[in-house]
Backbone as XML, in Angstrom:
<?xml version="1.0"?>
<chain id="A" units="angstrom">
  <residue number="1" name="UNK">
    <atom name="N" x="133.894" y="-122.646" z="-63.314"/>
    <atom name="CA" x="133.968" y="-121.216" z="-63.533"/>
    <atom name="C" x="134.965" y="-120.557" z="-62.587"/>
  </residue>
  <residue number="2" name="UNK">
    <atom name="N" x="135.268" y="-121.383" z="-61.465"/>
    <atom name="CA" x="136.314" y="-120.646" z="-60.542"/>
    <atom name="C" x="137.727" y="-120.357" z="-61.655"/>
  </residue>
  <residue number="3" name="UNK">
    <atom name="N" x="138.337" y="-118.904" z="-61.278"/>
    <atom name="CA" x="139.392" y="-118.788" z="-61.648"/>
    <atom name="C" x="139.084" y="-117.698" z="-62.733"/>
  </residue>
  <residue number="4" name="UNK">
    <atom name="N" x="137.804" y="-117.723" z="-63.275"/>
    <atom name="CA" x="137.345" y="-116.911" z="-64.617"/>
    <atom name="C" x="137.098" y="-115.897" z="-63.842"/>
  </residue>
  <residue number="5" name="UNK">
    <atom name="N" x="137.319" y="-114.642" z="-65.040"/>
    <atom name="CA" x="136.356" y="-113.303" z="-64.841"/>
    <atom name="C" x="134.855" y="-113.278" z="-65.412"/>
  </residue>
  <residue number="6" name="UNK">
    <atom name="N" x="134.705" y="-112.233" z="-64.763"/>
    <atom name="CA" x="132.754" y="-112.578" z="-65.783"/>
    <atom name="C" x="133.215" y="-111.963" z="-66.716"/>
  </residue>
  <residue number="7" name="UNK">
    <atom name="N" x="133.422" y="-110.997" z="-67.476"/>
    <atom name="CA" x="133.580" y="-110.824" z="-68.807"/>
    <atom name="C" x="134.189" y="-112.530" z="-69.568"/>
  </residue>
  <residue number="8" name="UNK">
    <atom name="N" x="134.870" y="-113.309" z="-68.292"/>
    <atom name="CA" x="134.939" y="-115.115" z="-69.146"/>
    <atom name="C" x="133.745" y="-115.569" z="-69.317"/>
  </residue>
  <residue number="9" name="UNK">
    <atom name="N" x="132.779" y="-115.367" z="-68.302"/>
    <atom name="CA" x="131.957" y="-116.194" z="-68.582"/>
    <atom name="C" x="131.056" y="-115.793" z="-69.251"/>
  </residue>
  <residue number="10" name="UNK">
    <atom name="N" x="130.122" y="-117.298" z="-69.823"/>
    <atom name="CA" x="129.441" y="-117.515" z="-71.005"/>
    <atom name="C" x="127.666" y="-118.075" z="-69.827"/>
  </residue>
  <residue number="11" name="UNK">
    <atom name="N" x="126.710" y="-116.904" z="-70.335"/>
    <atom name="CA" x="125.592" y="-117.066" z="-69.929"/>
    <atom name="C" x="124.850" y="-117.620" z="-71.095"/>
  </residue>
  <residue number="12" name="UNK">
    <atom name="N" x="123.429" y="-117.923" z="-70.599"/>
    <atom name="CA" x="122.802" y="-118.158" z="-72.008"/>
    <atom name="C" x="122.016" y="-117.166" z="-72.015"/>
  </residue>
  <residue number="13" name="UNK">
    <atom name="N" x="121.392" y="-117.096" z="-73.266"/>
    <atom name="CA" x="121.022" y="-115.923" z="-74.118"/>
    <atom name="C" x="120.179" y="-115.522" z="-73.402"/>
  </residue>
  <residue number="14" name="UNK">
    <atom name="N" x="120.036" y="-113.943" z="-73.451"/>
    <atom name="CA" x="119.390" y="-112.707" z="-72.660"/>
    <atom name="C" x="119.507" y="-113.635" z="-71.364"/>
  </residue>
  <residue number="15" name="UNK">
    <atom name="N" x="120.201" y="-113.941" z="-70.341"/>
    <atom name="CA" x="120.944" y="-113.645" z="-68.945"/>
    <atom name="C" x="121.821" y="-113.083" z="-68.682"/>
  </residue>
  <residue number="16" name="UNK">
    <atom name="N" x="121.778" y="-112.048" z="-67.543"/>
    <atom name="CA" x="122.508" y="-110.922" z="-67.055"/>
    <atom name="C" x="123.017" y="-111.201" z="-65.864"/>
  </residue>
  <residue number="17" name="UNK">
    <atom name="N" x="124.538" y="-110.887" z="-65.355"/>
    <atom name="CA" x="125.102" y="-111.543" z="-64.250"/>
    <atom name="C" x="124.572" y="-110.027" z="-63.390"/>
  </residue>
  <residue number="18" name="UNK">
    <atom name="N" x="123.630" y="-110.480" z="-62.336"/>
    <atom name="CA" x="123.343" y="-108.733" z="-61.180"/>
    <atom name="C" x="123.952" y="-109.439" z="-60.262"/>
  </residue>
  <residue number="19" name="UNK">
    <atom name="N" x="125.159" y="-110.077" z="-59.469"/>
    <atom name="CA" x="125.758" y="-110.020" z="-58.443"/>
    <atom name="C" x="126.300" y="-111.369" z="-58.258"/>
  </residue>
  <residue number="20" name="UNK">
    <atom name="N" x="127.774" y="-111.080" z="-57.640"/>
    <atom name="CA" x="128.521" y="-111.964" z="-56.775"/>
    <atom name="C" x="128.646" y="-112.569" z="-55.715"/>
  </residue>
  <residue number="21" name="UNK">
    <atom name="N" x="127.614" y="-113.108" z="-55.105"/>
    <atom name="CA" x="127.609" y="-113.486" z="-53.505"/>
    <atom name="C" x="129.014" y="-113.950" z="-52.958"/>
  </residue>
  <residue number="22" name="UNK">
    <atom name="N" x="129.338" y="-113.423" z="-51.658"/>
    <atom name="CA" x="130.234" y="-113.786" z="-51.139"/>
    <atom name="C" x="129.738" y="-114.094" z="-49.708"/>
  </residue>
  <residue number="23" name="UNK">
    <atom name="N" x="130.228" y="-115.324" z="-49.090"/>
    <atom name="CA" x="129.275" y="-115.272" z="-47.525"/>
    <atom name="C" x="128.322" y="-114.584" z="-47.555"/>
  </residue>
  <residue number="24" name="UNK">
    <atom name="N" x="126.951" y="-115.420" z="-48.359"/>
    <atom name="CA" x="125.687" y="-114.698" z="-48.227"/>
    <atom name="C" x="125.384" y="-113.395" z="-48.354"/>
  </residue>
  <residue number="25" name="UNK">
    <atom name="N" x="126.574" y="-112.334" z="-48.703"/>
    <atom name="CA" x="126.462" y="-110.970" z="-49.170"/>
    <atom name="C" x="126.748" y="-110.438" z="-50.489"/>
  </residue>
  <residue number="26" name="UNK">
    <atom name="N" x="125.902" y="-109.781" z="-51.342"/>
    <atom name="CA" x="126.328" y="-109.571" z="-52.526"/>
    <atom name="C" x="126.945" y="-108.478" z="-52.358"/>
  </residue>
  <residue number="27" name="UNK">
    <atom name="N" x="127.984" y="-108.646" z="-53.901"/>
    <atom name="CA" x="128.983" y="-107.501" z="-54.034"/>
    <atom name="C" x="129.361" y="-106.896" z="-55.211"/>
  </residue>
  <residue number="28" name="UNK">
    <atom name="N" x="129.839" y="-105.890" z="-55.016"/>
    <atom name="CA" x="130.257" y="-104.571" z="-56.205"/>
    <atom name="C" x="130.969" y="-105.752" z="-57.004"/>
  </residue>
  <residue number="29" name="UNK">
    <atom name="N" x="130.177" y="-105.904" z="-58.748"/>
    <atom name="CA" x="131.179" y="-106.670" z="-59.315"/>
    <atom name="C" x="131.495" y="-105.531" z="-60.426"/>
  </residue>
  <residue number="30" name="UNK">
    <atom name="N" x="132.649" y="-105.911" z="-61.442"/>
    <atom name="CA" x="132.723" y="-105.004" z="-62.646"/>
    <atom name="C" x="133.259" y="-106.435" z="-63.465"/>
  </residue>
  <residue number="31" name="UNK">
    <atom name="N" x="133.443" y="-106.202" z="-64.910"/>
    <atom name="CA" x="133.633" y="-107.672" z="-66.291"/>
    <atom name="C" x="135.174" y="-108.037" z="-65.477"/>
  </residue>
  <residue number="32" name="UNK">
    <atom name="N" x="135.750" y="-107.171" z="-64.205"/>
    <atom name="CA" x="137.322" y="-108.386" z="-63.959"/>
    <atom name="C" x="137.351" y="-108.850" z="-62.798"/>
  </residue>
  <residue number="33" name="UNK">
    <atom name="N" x="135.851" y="-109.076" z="-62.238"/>
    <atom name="CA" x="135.924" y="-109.816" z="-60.915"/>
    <atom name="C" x="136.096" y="-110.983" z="-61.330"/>
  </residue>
  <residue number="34" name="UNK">
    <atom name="N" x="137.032" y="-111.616" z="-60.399"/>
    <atom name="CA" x="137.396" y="-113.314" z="-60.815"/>
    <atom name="C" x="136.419" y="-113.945" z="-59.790"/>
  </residue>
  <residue number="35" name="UNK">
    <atom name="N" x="136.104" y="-115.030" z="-60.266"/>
    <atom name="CA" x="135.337" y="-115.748" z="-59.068"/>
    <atom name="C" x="136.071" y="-116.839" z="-58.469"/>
  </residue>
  <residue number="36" name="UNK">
    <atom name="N" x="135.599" y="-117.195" z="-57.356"/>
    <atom name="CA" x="136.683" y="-118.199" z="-56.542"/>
    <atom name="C" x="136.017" y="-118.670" z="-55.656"/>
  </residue>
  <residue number="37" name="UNK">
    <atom name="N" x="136.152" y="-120.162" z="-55.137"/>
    <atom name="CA" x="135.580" y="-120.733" z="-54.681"/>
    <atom name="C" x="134.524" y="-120.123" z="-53.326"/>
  </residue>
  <residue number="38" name="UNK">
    <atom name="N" x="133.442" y="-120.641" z="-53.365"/>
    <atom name="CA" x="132.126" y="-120.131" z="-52.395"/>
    <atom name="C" x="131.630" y="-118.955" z="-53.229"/>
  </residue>
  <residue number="39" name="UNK">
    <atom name="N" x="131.945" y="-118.551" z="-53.820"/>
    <atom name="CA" x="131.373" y="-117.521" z="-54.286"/>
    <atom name="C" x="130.239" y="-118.221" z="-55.401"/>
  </residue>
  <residue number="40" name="UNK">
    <atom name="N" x="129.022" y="-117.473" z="-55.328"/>
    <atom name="CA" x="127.472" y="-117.712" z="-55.959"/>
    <atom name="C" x="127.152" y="-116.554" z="-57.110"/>
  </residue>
  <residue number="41" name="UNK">
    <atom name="N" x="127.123" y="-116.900" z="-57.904"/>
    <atom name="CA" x="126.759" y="-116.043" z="-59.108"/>
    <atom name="C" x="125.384" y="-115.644" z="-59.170"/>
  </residue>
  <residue number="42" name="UNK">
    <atom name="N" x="124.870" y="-114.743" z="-59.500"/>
    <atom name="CA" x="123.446" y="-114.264" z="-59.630"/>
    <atom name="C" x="123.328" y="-113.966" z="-60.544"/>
  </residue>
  <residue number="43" name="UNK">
    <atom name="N" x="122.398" y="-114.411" z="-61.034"/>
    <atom name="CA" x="121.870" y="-113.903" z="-63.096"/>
    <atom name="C" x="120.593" y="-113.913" z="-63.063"/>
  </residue>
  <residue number="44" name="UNK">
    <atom name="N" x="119.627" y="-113.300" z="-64.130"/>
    <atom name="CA" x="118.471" y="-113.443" z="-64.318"/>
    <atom name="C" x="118.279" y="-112.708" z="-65.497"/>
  </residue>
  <residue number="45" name="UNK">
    <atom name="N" x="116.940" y="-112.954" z="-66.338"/>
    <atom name="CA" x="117.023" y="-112.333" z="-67.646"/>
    <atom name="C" x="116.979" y="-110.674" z="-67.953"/>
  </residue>
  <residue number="46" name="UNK">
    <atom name="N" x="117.360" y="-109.981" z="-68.516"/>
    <atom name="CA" x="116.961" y="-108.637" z="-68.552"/>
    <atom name="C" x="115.909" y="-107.981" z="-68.056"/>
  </residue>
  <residue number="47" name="UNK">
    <atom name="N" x="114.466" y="-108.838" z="-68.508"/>
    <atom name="CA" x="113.291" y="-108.405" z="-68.377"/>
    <atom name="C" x="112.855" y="-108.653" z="-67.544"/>
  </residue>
  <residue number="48" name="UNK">
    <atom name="N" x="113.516" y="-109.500" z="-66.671"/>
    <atom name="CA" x="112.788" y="-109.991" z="-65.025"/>
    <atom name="C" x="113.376" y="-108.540" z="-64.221"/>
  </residue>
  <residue number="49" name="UNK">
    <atom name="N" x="114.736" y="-108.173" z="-64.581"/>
    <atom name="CA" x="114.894" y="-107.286" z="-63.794"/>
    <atom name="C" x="114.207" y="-106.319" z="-64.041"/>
  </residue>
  <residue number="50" name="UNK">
    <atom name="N" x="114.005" y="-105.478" z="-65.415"/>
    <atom name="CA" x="113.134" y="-104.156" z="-65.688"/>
    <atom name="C" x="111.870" y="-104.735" z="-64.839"/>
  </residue>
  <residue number="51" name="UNK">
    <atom name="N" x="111.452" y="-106.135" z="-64.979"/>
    <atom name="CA" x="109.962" y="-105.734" z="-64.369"/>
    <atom name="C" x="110.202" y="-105.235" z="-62.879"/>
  </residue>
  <residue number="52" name="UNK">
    <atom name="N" x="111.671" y="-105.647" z="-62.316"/>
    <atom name="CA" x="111.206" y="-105.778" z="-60.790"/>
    <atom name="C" x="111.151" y="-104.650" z="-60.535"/>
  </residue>
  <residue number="53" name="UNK">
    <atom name="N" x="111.649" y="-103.568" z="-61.610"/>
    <atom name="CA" x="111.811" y="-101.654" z="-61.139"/>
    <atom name="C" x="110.772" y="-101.233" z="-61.891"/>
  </residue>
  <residue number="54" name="UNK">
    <atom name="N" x="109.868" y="-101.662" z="-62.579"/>
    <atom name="CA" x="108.593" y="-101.200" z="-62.721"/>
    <atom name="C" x="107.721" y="-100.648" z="-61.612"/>
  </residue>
</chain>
């Protein structure tokens, strides 16, 4: 996936990318952050997140 933007990448169904780790800190992404090496993707399904703001 290095080299892609997230609007490249391909999740599986209902997973949502919520953040870019960079050195253990997440960061402001938008669909043309490229990712590049060390960097950690964060996803989880829609509904895990609504529950966590319940």
């Amino acid at each position: 996936m290095v080299g892609r933007t997230l609007a490249e990448t391909t999740l599986p169904a209902g997973a949502v990318i919520v953040t870019v780790v960079r050195d253990g800190q997440p960061n402001d992404t938008t669909p043309k952050t490229r990712l590049q090496p060390g960097h950690e993707l964060l996803a989880d399904t829609e509904q895990e997140i609504h529950a966590a703001f319940q």
